[in-house]
C-alpha positions as CSV (number, residue, x, y, z in Angstrom):
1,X,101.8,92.4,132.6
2,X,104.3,95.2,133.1
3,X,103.0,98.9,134.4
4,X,104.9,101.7,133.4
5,X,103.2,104.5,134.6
6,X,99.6,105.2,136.1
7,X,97.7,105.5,133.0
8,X,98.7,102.0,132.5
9,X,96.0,101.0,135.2
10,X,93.0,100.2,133.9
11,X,91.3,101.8,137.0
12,X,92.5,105.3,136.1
13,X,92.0,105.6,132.5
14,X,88.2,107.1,132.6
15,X,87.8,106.6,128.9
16,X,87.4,102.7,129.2
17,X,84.3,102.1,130.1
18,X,83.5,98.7,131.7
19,X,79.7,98.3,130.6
20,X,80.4,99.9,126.9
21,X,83.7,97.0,126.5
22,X,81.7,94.5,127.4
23,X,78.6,95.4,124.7
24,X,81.0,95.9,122.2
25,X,83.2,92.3,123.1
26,X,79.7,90.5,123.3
27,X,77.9,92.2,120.0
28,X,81.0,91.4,118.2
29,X,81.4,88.0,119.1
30,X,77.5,86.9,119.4
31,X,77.0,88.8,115.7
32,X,80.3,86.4,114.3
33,X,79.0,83.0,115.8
34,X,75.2,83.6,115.5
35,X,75.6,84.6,111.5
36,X,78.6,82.0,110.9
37,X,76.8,79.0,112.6
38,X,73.6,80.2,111.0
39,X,74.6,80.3,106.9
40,X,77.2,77.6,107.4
41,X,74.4,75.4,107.9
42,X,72.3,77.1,105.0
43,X,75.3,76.8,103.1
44,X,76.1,73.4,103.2
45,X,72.2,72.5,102.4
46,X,71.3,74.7,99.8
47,X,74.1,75.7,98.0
48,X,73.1,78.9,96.8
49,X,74.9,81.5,96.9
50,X,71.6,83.7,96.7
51,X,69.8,82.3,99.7
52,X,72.9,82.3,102.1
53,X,73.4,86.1,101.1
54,X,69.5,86.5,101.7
55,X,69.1,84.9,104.7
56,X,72.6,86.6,106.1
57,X,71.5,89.5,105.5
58,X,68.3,89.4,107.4
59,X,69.5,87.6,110.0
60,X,72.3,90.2,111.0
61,X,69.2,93.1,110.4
62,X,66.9,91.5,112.7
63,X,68.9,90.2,115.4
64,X,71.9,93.9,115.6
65,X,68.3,95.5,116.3
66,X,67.0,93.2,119.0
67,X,70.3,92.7,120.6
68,X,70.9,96.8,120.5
69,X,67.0,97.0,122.0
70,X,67.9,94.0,124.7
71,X,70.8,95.8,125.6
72,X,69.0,98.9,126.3
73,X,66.2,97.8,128.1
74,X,68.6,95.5,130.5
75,X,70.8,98.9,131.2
76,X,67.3,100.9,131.8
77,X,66.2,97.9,133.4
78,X,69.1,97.5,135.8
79,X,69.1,101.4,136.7
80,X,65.7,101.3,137.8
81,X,65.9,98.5,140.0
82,X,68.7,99.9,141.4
83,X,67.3,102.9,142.1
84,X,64.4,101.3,144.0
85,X,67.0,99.6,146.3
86,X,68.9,102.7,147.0
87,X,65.2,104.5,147.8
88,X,64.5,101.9,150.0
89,X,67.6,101.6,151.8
90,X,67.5,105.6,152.4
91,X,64.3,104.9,153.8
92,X,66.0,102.8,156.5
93,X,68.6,104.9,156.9
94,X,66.3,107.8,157.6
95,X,64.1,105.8,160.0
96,X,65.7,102.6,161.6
97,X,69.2,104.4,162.2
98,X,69.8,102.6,165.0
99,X,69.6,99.0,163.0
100,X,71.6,100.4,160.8
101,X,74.4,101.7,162.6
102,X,74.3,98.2,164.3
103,X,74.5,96.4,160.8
104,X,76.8,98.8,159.7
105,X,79.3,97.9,162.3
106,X,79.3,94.2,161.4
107,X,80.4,95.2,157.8
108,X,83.3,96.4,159.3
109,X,83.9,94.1,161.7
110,X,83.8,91.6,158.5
111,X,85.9,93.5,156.4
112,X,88.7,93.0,159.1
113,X,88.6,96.1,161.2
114,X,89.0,95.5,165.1
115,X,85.3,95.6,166.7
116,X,86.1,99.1,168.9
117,X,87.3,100.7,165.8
118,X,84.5,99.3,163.7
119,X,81.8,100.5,166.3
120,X,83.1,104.1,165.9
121,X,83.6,103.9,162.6
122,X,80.2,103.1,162.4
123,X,78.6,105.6,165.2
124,X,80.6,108.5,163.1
125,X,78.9,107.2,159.6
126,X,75.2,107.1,160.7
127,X,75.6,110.8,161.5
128,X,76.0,111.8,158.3
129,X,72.6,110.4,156.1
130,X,74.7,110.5,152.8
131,X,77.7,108.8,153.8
132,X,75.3,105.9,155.4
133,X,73.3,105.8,152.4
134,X,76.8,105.4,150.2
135,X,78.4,102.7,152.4
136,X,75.3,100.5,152.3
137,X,75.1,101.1,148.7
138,X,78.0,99.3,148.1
139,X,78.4,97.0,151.2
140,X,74.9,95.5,151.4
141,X,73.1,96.7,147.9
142,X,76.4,95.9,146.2
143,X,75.2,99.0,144.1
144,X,77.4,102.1,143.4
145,X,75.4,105.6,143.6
146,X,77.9,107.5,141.5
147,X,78.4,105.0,138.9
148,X,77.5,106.0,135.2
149,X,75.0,104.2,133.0
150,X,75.1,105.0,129.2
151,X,71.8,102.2,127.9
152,X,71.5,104.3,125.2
153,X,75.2,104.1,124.0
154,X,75.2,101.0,125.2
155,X,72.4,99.7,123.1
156,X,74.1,101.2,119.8
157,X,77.4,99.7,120.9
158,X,75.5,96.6,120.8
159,X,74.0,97.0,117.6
160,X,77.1,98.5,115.9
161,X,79.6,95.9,116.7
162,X,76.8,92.9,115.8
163,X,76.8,93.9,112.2
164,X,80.1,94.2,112.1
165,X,80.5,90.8,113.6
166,X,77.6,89.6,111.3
167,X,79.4,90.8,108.4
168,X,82.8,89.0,109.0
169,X,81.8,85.7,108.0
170,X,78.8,86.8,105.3
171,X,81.7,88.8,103.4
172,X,83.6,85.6,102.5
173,X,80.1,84.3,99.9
174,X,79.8,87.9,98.7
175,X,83.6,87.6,96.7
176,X,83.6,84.2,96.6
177,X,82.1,81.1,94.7
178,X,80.2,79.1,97.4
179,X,82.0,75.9,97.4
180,X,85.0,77.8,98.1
181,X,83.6,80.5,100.6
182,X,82.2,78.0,102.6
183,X,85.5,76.9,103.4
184,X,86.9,80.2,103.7
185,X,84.6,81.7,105.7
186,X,85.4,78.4,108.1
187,X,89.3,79.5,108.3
188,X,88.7,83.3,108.3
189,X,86.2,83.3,111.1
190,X,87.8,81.1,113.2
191,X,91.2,83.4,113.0
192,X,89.0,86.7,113.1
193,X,87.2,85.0,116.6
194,X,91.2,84.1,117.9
195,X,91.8,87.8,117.0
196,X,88.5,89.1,119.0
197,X,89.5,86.6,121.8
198,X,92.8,88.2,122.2
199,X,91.8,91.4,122.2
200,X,89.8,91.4,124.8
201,X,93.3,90.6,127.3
202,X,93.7,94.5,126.4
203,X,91.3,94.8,129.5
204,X,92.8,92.1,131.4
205,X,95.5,90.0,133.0
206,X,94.4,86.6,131.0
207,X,96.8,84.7,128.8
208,X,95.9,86.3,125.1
209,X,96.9,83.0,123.6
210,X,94.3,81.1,126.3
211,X,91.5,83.8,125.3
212,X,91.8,83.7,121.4
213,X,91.3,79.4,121.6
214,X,88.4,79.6,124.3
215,X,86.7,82.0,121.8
216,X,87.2,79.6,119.0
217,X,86.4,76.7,120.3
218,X,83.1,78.1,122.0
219,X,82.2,79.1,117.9
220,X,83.4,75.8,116.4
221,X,80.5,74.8,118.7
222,X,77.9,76.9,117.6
223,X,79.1,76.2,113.7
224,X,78.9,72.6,114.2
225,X,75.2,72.8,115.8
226,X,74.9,75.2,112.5
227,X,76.0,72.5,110.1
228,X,74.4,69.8,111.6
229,X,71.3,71.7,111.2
230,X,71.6,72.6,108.2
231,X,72.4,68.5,106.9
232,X,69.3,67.1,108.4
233,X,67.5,69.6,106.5
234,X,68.3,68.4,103.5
């Protein structure tokens, strides 16, 4: 991957957001496998046009809600504990500053920092309570203080890009005859999940070509179950 200036690095461009990419990546791709492996099956063992339409409909209703809801309560969910941690770990900070300092001091030492310089390091952190607080955040907690959580956007991400994933696969029996959507709607969602898995290298260093197959082969999966499913319930 070739940078040609700063706002090439991911790290600097503050309108990609980590958490919201990731909703929208996994709504996208859980709303084209779940629906697709889902009325595939129904598909193949009813053969009516009517029912696969019916049942894609609801099952892309229910499930962009719940997985819009899930999404939001994991993010509150997430924050709060998070929270507690930092609480407590201020609490120590506050009180047990001594133990602290000493622990503190080891994270140096184990990030590579020679033990004198670490020990002063340390000695010059515990006397400011906010910059102790931060650096145990991160180093112990494995929490960031300043970083922002959005569980509201990210729960509408979530629901947004499910029905939209939902939809790829259900669009194929809504403007075709079912004996030939059902093999469309094979073809086209496998090449719309290749298309999904290559995007997502936008974000990353990972092979676009190695992205797009994992993401269809992880839905041929899920279609197969789908199909199989949908045979022995004939």
């Amino acid at each position: 991957m070739h940078y040609h200036n700063k706002k090439d690095f991911l790290h600097h461009n503050e309108t990609v957001a980590a958490s919201t990419v990731k909703e929208a990546i996994f709504g996208l791709e859980d709303g084209i496998v779940s629906t697709f492996g889902t009325i595939l099956g129904i598909a193949t063992a009813t053969g009516d046009t009517q029912v696969v339409l019916l049942s894609g409909a609801v099952i892309i209703a229910v499930e962009s809600v719940s997985m819009g809801v899930g999404s939001y309560i994991s993010s509150t969910s997430e924050k709060a504990i998070n929270e507690r941690k930092l609480s407590e770990e201020k609490h120590e900070v506050e009180n047990y500053t001594e133990m602290e300092e000493k622990e503190m001091e080891q994270f140096f030492i184990i990030d590579g920092w020679p033990k004198d310089l670490a020990k002063k390091m340390a000695e010059v952190t515990a006397k400011d309570t906010s910059l102790m607080l931060k650096e145990m955040a991160y180093r112990e907690l494995k929490v960031f203080p300043d970083e922002k959580t959005e569980p509201i956007k990210n729960g509408f991400v979530m629901w947004g890009s499910y029905i939209i994933g939902g939809i790829i696969p259900l669009s194929f029996y809504i403007l075709l005859p079912i004996d030939i959507a059902i093999y469309a709607s094979v073809v086209g969602t496998l090449v719309m999940l290749f298309v999904v898995g290559a995007l997502t290298t936008k974000f990353s260093k990972r092979s676009w070509s190695k992205a797009g197959f994992e993401m269809v082969i992880l839905a041929s999966l899920a279609a197969t179950f789908g199909y199989v499913m949908g045979q022995l319930l004939i």
